[in-house]
C-alpha positions in Angstrom: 78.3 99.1 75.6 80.1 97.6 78.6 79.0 98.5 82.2 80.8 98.8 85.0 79.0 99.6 88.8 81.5 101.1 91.2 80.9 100.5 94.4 82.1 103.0 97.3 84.3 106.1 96.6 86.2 106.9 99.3 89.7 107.7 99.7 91.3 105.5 97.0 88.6 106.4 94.3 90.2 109.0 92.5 92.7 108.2 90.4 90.5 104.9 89.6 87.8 107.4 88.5 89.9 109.4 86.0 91.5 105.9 84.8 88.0 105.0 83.9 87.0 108.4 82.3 90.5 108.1 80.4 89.1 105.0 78.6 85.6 105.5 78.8 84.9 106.8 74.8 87.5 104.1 73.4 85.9 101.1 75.1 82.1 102.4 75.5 81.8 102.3 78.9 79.1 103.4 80.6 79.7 103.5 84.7 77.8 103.5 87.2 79.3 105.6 90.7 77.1 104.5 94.1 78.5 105.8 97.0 77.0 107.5 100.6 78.8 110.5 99.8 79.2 111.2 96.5 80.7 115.1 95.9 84.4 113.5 95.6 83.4 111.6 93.0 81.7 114.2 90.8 84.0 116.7 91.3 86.1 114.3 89.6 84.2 113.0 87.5 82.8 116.7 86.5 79.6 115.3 84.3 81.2 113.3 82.3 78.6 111.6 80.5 80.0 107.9 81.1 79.3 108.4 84.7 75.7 108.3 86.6 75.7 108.6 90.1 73.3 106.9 92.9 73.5 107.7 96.5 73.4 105.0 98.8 72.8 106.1 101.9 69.0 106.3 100.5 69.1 102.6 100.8 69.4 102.1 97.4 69.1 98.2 96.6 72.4 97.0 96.0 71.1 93.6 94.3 69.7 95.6 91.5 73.2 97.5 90.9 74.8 94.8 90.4 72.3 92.8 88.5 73.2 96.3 85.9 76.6 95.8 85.2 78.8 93.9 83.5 82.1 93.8 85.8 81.3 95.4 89.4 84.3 97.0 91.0 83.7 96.9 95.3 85.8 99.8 96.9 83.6 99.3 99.8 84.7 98.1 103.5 86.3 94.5 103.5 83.0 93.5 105.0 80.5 94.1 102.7 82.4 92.1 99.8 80.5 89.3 100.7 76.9 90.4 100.1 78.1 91.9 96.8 80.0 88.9 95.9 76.5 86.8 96.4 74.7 88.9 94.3 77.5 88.8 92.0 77.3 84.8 91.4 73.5 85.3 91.7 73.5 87.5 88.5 76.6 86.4 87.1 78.8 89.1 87.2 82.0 89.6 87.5 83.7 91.1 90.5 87.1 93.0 91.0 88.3 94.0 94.3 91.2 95.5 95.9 90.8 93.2 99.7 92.1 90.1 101.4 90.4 86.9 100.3 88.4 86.2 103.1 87.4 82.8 104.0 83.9 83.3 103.2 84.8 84.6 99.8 87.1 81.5 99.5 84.4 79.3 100.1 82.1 80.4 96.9 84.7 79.4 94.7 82.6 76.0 93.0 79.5 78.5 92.2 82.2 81.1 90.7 83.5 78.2 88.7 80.3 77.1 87.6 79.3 80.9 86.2 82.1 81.1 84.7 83.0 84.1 86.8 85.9 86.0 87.5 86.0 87.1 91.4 88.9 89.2 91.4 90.7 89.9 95.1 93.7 91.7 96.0 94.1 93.6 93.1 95.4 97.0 94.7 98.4 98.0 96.5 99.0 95.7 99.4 97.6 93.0 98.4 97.9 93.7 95.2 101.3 94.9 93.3 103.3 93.3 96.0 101.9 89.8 94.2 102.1 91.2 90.7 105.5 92.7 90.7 107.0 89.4 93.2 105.6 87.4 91.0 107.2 89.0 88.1 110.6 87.9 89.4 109.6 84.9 90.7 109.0 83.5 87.4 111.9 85.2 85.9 114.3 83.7 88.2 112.7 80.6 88.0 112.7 80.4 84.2 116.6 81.0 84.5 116.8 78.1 86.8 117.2 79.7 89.7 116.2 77.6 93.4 114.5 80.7 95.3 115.8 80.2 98.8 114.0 83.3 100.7 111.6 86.0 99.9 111.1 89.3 101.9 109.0 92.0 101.3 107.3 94.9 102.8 105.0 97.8 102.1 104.0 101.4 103.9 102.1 104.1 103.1 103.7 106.9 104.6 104.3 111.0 104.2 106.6 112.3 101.7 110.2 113.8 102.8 109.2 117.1 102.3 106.3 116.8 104.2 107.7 114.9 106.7 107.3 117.8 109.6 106.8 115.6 112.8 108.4 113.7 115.6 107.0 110.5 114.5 107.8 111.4 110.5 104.3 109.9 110.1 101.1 111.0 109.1 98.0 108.9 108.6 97.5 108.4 104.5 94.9 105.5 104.5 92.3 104.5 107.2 93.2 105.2 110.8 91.8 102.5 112.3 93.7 99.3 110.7 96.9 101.9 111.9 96.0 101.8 115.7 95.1 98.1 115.5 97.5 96.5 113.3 98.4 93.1 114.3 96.3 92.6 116.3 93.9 88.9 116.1 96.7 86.6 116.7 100.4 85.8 116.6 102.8 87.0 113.9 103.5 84.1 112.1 106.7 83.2 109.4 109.2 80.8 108.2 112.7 82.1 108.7 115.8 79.3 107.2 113.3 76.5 107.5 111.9 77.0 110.9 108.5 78.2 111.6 108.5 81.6 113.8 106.0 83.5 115.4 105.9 87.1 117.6 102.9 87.9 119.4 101.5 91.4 119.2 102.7 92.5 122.7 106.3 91.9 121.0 105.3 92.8 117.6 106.8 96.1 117.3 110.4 95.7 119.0 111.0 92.7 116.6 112.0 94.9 113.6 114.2 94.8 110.5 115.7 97.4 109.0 115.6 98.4 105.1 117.6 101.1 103.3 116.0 102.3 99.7 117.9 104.3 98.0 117.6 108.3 97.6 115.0 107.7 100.7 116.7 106.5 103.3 116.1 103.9 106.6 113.2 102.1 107.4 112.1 99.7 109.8 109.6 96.6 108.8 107.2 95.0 111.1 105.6 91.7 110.5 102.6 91.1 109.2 99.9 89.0 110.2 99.9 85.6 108.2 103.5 85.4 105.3 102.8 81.8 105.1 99.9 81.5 103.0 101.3 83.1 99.7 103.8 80.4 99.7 101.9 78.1 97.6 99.9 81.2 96.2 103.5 81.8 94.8 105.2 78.8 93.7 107.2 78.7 96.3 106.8 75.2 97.8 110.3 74.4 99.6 111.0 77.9 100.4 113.4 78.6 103.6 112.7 82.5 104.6 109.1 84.1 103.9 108.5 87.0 105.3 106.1 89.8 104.6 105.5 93.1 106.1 104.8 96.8 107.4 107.4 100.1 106.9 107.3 103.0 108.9 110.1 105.5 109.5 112.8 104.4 112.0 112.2 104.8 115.8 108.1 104.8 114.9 107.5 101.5 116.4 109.2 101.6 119.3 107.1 104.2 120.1 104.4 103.2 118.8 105.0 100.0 121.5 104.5 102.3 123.8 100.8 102.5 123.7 100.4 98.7 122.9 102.0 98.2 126.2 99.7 100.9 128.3 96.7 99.1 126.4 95.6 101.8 124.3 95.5 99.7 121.1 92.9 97.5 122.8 89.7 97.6 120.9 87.6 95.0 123.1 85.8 96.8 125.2 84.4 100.6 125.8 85.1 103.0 128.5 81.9 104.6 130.4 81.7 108.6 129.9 84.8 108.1 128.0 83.3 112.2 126.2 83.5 113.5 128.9 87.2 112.5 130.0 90.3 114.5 128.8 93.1 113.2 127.1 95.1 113.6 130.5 92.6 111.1 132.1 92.6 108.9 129.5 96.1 107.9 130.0 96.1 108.2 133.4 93.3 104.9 133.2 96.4 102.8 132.3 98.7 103.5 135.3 98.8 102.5 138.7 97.5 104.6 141.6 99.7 107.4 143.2 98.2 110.6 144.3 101.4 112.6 144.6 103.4 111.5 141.1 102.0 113.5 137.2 100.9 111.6 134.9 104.1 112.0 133.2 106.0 110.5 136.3 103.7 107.8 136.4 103.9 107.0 132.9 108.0 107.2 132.6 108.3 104.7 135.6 105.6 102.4 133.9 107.3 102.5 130.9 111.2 102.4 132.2 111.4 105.0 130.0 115.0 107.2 131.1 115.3 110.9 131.8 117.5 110.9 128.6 114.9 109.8 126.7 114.4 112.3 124.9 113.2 111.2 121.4 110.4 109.0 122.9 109.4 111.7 124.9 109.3 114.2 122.5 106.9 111.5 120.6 104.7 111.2 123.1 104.3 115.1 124.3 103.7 115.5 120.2 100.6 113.4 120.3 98.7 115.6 122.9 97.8 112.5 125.2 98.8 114.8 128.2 96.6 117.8 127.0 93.6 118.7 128.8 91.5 118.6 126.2 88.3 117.0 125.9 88.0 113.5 124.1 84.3 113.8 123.2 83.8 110.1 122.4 80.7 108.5 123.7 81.7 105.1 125.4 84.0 104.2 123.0 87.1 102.1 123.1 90.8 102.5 124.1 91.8 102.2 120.4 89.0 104.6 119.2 89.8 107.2 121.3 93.8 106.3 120.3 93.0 107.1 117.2 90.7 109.9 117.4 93.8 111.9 119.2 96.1 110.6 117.1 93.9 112.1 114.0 94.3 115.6 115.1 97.7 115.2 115.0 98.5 113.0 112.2 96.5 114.5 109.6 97.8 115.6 106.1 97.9 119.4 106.0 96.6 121.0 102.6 99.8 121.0 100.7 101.1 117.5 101.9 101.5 114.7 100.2 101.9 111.3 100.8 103.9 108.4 100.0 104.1 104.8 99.1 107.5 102.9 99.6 107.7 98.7 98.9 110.8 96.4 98.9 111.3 92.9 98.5 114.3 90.9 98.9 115.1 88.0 97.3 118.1 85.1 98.4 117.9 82.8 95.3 121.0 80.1 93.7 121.5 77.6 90.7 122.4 74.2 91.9 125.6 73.9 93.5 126.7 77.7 93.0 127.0 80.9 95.4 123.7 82.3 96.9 122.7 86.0 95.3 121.0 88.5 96.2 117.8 90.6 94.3 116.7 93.9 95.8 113.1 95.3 94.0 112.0 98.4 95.1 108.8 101.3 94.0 108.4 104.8 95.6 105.1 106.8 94.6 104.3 110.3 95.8 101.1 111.5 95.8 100.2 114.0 93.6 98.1 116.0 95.9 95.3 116.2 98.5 92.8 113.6 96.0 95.5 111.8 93.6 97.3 110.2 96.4 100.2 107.9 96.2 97.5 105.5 97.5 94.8 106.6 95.4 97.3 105.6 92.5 98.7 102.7 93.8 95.1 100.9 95.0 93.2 102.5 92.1 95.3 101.8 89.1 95.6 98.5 89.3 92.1 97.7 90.1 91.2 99.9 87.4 93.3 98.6 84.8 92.3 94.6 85.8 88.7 95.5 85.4 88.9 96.7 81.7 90.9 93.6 80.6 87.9 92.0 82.1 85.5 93.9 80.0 88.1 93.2 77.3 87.6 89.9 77.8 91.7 89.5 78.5 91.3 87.3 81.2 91.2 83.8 80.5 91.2 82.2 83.9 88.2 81.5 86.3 87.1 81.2 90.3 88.4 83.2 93.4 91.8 84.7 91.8 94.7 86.6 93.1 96.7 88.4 90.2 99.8 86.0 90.1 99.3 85.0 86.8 101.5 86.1 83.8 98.4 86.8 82.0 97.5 89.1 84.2 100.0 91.2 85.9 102.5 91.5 83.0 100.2 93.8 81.1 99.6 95.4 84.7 102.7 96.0 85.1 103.3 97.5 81.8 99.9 100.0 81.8 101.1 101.2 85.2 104.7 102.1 83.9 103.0 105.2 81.7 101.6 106.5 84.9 105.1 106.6 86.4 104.5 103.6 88.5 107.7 101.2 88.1 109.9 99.2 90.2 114.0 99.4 90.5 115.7 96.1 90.5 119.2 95.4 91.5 120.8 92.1 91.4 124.0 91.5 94.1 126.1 89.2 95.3 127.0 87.8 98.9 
């Protein structure tokens, strides 16, 4: 019998969970589900008997989970990683998760080694398939002989078409809070034709590029955080243009720039009584004195926004930030109580669903020939309420990479992202049956 300990079931848990229970009579598994809140997960799971279940807001030992299992799969917050990842080398387990590599994690690499452990990271959706499918045609092209000049490519979860009801064609389908402070920590940073480039956050989202997918439409990408450190991670030493980043529906972040520049994103420090303040007053913290002007005045002549303005204004009026309403926050931050507006707002209804969109770009040439053009894009829509696009797109994967685990599939060792053949062509292949597949289009300048 293999055993596998879940850890955390929140939001992306489903569809993971009925991978599992898919497979769990063919491969004899036996896995254990420890969450704080658990009635997701077993009404998914809906006594299956390859499931148990242990609550872990009873402060449950984690240690002695993990010292259970055979592969442990950590769905919880980024920040915990590390104390399972301990107790992974500890007991030498293997790990699977769907996060950045931090540099903590990084550093544990010679004890992983030494276990002969697999610490799997960034094995969802972003990171995750952006390395596995890039990857994919990185080594194609490279195997045709191809010099890869550039590489672009971006990711957003965002709200279907059909569901796409509001000003700011938005709606918040993963965790609010890395939303509101997105880029945030330090500059932007890039290589564009050979020169280093950065854009710090107060610019971040007025420096924008446009992509069209086709049968969806416009977007516009923002950058992310750090694009340079995948260029080794991809073989891509003597690359010209890497960029990677965010998509949201056009005229979202110029709006969205709105806030960053009133200070509302800001996350640093707490506001005193900030419950008992309405949204009206909230705002009316960022702008300058002036007992006779609104709010609204104030705000439009902080802002230089015109009279004619009308689609940034209607953005803004959507959000309720003028309302009267009580915020009810104790002494929380700007970006807290950003976001807790912005979540009455920007929830998905009962019938909507949600939707993942990803593109990259590639600028790639044979030796002394013309430069062409590859165009890779995937569009997922959520299935409903539980079996998100993002659900399918974090929890497949990470699903999928742990059983070849348990299979014993995976031959390499230490702190790994999936950019090996080995691992993400069979991915890539399991997530095609489950309608999860990228379009690729080959042109010419």
């Amino acid at each position: 019998m293999h055993k596998i300990v879940m850890l955390g079931a929140g939001r992306s848990s489903s569809v993971l969970l009925d991978y599992l229970k898919e497979h769990a009579a063919e491969m004899n598994l036996q896995i254990t589900v420890a969450d704080i809140s658990l009635n997701h997960a077993k009404e998914i799971v809906q006594n299956h008997g390859a499931f148990s279940f242990v609550d872990l807001s009873t402060q449950v030992d984690k240690e002695i989970l993990v010292q259970s299992a055979d592969v442990v799969i950590s769905m919880l917050p980024a920040a915990m990683h590390l104390e399972v990842a301990r107790y992974c080398v500890k007991h030498k387990k293997h790990l699977v998760t769907a996060s950045y590599i931090s540099k903590e994690m990084r550093e544990m690499e010679k004890e992983v080694l030494e276990n002969d452990l697999i610490f799997m990271n960034e094995a969802g959706l972003d990171p995750g398939l952006d390395h596995m499918s890039a990857m994919k045609i990185i080594d194609e092209l490279h195997q045709e002989g191809m010099i890869i000049h550039g590489f672009e490519s971006f990711c957003g979860g965002l709200v279907a078409p059909a569901c796409d009801d509001n000003p700011w064609k938005y709606k918040f389908t993963w965790n609010p809070r890395n939303v509101v402070v997105a880029g945030q920590g330090g500059a932007a940073k890039f290589l564009q034709e050979g020169t280093y480039k950065y854009i710090p956050y107060h610019k971040l989202f007025r420096r924008t590029e446009v992509i069209s997918i086709e049968g969806y439409g416009k977007f516009e990408g923002y950058a992310n955080r750090d694009s340079l450190s995948y260029i080794d991670a991809y073989g891509l030493t003597g690359i010209k243009t890497m960029f990677r980043g965010t998509l949201r529906r056009l005229g979202f972040c110029r709006a969205w720039d709105l806030f960053v520049q009133l200070g509302m994103t800001d996350d640093s420090y707490t506001i005193p009584d900030s419950d008992k303040m309405t949204h009206r007053q909230f705002i009316n913290l960022f702008l300058a004195y002036n007992r006779h002007d609104s709010v609204e005045l104030k705000l439009k002549h902080y802002l230089k926004l015109e009279q004619d303005d009308v689609d940034m204004w209607e953005k803004l009026e959507y959000t309720g930030i003028f309302s009267q309403e009580k915020i009810g926050l104790k002494n929380a931050t700007p970006a807290q109580i950003l976001q807790h507006i912005l979540e009455k707002k920007w929830k998905l209804n009962k019938n909507d669903k949600d939707m993942i969109v990803m593109f990259h770009k590639f600028h790639y040439y044979k030796e002394k020939e013309n430069m062409l053009e590859l165009h890779s894009h995937l569009v997922v829509e959520g299935s409903d309420q539980h079996r998100t696009a993002m659900a399918k797109t974090v929890g497949l994967p990470v699903g999928i990479i742990a059983l070849m685990i348990v299979q014993g599939k995976i031959k390499q060792r230490g702190i790994l992202l999936p950019v090996q053949k080995e691992i993400y062509s069979p991915v890539l292949k399991e997530l095609e049956k489950y309608g999860i597949h990228f379009s690729e289009k080959r042109l010419t300048n």
